[in-house]
C-alpha positions in Angstrom: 200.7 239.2 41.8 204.0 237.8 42.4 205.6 239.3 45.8 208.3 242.4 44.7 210.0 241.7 48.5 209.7 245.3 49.3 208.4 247.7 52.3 206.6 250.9 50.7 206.1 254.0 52.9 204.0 257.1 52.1 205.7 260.2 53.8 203.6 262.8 52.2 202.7 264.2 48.7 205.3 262.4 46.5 207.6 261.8 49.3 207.8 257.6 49.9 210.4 255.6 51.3 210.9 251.7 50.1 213.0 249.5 51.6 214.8 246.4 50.3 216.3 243.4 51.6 219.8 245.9 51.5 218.6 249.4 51.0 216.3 252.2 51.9 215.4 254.5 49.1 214.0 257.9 50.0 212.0 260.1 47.1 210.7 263.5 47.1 210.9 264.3 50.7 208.7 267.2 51.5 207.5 267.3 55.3 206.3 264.4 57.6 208.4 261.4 60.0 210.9 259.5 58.5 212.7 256.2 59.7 216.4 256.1 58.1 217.1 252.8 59.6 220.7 250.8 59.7 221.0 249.8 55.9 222.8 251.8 52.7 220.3 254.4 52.6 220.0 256.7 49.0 218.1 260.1 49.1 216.3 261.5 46.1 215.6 264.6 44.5 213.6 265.2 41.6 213.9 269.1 41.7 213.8 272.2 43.1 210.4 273.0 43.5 209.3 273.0 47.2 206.9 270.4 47.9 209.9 267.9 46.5 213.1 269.2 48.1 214.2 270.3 51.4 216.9 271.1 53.0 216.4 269.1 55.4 217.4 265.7 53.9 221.4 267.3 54.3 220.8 266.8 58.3 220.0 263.2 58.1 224.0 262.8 57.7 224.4 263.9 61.2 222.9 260.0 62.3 224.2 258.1 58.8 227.3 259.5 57.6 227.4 257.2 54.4 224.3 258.6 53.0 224.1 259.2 49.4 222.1 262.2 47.6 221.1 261.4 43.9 219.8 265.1 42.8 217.9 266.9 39.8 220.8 269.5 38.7 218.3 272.3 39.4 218.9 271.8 43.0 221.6 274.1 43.6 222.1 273.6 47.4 224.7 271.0 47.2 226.1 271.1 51.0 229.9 270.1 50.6 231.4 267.1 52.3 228.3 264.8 51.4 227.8 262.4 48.6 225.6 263.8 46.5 225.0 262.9 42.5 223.7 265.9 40.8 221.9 264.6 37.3 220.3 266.2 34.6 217.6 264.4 32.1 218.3 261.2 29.8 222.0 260.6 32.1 222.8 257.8 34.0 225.2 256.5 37.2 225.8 253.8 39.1 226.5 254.2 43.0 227.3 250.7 44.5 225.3 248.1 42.5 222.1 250.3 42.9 221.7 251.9 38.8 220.2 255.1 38.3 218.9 256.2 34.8 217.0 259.5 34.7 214.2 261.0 32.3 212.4 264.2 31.6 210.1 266.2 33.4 207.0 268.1 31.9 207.4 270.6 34.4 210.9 270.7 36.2 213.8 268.6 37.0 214.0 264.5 36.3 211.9 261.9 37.0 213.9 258.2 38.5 214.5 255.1 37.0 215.8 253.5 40.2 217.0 249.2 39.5 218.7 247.8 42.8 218.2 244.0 44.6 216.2 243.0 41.0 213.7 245.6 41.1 213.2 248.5 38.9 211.6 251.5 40.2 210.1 254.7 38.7 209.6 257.6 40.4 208.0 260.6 37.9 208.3 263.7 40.2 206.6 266.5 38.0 206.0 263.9 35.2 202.9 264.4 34.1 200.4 264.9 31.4 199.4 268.7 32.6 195.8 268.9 31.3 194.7 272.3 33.3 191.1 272.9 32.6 190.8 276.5 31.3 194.1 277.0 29.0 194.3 277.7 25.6 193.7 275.2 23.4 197.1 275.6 22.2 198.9 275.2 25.6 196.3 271.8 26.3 197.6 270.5 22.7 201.4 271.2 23.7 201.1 270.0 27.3 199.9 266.5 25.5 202.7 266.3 23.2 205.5 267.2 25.3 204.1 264.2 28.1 203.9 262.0 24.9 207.4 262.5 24.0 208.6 261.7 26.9 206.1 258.6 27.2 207.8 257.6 24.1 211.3 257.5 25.4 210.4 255.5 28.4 208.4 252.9 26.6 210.1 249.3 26.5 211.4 250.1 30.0 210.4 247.6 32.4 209.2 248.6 35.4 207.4 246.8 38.7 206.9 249.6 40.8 206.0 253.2 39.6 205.2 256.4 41.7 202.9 258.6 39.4 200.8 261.6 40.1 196.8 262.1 40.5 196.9 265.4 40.9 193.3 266.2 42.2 193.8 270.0 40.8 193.4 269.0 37.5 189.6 267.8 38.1 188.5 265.6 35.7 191.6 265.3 33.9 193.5 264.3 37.3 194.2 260.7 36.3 194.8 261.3 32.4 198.5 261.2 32.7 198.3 257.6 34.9 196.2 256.3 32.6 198.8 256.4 29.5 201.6 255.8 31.6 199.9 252.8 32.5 198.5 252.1 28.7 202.4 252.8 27.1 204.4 251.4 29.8 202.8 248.6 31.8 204.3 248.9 35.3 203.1 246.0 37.6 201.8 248.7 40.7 201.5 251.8 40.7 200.7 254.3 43.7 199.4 257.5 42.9 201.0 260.7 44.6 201.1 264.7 44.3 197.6 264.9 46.0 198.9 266.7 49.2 195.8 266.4 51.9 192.7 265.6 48.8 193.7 261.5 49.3 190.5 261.0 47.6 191.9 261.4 44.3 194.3 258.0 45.0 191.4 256.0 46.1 189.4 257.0 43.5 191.9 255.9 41.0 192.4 252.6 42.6 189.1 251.6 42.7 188.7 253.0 39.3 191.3 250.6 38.3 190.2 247.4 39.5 191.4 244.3 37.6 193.4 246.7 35.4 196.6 244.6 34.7 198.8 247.3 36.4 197.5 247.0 40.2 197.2 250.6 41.3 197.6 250.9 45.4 196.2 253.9 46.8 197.7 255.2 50.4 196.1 257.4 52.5 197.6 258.5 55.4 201.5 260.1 56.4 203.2 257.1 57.5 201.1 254.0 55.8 203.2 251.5 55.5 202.3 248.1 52.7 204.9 245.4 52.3 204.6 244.2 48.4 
């Protein structure tokens, strides 16, 4: 695998930071340590739900007054005097040189198409194929087509680095939605998230995915670094 020249971090749940040669990208934040560092620093939202947004992210102005906030519009807190990009699905904005393209959710909010210092980076947030054992067959038959649809309108993108969930909740069915994303889309890594404390489920999925042509990196521990 050809080195992408960037630092990875797992934070917790889907919360990672990634640094660059110029920047350092935070997604998801939810709870745990993070290091802001001296460099142009963006801050990510995918939505409101509470294991993917705090507040707290607002506070890290107090030490990094140019801090930028790219938000899901369902996050209403929107603390004025900061530079925050609110974005709904299928829009896209540039801040610097860094591009930002968003996409659908199949449960809330957006999910990140991130391309800054020649890398392009997903981040799904809620993205995912929901397959909840125990629903009616007619919710498991629309949960699969809304994920598809959206599948579809990502396809063609290219992607190196991709934050997906294996969501250890949905049992058997945990890696279904990783396994077409990788299938349709053909990111070079992925790293499983939205596992919380079962880190199992990532490691399970990586070594599931051996020799796979889409190297799947599993973290798992807060604050595990991996330079790729």
């Amino acid at each position: 695998m050809n080195k992408l020249g960037v630092n990875v971090q797992y934070i917790y749940h889907s919360g990672f930071r990634v640094e660059t040669d110029r920047r350092i990208l935070i997604f998801d934040y939810f709870k745990g340590k993070v290091q802001l560092g001296d460099k142009q620093t963006l801050v990510f939202a995918s939505h409101a739900h509470p294991d993917h947004f705090r507040k707290k992210i607002f506070d890290w102005s107090n030490d990094q007054p140019d801090i930028a906030y790219i938000l899901s519009s369902d996050i209403r807190h929107r603390p004025e005097g900061l530079n925050i990009k609110a974005l709904s699905p299928y829009e896209e904005t540039t801040l610097a040189d860094v591009h930002i393209k968003t996409f659908g959710s199949t449960d809330a909010g957006v999910s990140f198409l991130v391309e800054t210092d020649g890398l392009r980076i997903f981040h799904a947030g809620d993205l995912n194929w929901w397959y909840w054992w125990g629903e009616s067959p007619e919710e498991i038959a629309n949960a699969e087509k809304m994920f598809k649809e959206e599948m579809a309108k990502i396809k063609g993108e290219a992607i190196d680095l991709a934050f997906f969930p294996v969501d250890p909740r949905l049992e058997h069915n945990s890696d279904v939605g990783a396994d077409y994303f990788i299938q349709e889309i053909a990111p070079k890594i992925l790293i499983p998230m939205h596992f919380g404390d079962q880190a199992d489920a990532a490691l399970k999925y990586a070594e599931k995915m051996k020799g796979a042509s889409t190297q799947v990196i599993a973290f798992t521990e807060p604050n595990q670094e991996i330079s790729l």
